[in-house]
Each structure stands twice: as C-alpha cells, then as structure tokens.
C-alpha positions as CSV (number, residue, x, y, z in Angstrom):
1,X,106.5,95.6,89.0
2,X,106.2,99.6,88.2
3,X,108.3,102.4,87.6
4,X,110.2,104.2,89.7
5,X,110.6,107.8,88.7
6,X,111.2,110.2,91.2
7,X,108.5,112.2,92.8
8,X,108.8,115.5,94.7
9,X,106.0,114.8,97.4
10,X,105.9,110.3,97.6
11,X,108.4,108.2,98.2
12,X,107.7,104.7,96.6
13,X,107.4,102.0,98.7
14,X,106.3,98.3,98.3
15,X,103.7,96.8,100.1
16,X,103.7,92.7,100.8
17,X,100.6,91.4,99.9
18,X,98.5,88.3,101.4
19,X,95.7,86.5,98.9
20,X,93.7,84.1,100.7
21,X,92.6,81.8,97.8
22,X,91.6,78.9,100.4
23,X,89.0,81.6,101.7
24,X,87.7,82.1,98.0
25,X,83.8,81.6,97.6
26,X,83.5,81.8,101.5
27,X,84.4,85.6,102.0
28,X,83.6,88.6,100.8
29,X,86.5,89.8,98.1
30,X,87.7,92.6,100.9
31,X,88.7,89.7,103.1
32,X,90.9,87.7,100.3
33,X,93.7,90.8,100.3
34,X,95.5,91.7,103.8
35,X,99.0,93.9,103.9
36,X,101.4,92.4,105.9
37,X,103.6,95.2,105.9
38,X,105.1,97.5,104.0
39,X,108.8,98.2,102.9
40,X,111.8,100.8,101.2
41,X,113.2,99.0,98.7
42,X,112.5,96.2,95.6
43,X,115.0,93.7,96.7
44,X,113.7,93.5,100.4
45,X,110.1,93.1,98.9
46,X,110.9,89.9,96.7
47,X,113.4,88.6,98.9
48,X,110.0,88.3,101.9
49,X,107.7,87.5,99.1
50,X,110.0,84.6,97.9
51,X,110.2,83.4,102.2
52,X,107.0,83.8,102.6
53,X,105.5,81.8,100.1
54,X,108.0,79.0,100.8
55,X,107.0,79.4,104.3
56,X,103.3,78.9,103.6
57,X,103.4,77.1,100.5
58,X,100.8,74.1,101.7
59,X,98.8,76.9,103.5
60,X,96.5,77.8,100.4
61,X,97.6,81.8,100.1
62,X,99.9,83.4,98.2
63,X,102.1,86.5,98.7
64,X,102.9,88.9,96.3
65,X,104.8,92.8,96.4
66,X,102.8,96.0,94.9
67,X,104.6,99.3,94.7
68,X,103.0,102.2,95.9
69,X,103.5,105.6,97.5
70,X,104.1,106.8,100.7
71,X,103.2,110.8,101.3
72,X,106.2,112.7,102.6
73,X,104.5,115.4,104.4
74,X,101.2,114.8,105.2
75,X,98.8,117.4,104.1
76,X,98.2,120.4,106.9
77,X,94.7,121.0,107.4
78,X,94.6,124.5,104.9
79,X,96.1,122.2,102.1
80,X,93.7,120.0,100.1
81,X,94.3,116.6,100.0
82,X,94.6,115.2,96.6
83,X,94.1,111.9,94.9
C-alpha cells in the first residue's frame, strides 16, 4: 500500500480506516471516513482490516489500512513546522 523507505524525522505507521457507504448521499463526505486507530507495523494493519470487515460485513462499511507518518519529535516552538 506504499513504500517504506526510511526517514530521519517519521516513522511510518498505518492507520485503520472506517468508510461508511450506508451513510453515502445522507452525510457530508467528512462524515463517510473515521480512523479507528492507528498502528506499527503492515501485518497488524491487514490482519484488523481482514477482522474487522468480517466482523461488520452485513453492516454496510468497509475497512481498509493507509500508511502514513508519525512525527518523531514534534516541532519546538522556534522550529517551523513543515508540510
């Protein structure tokens, strides 16, 4: 789902993702997408996508992993924060 090449200041995380198709049409877009949580490694990430969307199969969402970053040290308040 992404690479993972090493970076000096993130570490690369993966966050589980809720989509809340039976909401589609009746929300706004921001309101489809919730994090459940967020965790270290690849394997852990598809092993509770893959329970969680037997769990809730009939339940009209669907879970999917995302990899992203995770700041190591946050930036002090002299350092600018970058995107």
């Amino acid at each position: 789902m992404g690479t993972e090449a090493p970076n000096a200041k993130y570490d690369h995380v993966y966050a589980i993702i809720r989509l809340d198709e039976f909401l589609a049409g009746a929300a706004p877009a921001k309101n489809l997408i919730t994090v459940k949580k967020v965790v270290r490694s690849q394997e852990e990430a598809e092993r509770e996508v893959h329970r969680l969307n037997r769990l809730n199969a009939d339940k009209g969402c669907q879970y999917f992993y995302q990899i992203t970053r995770l700041e190591r040290e946050p930036a002090g308040p002299d350092q600018p924060i970058l995107s």
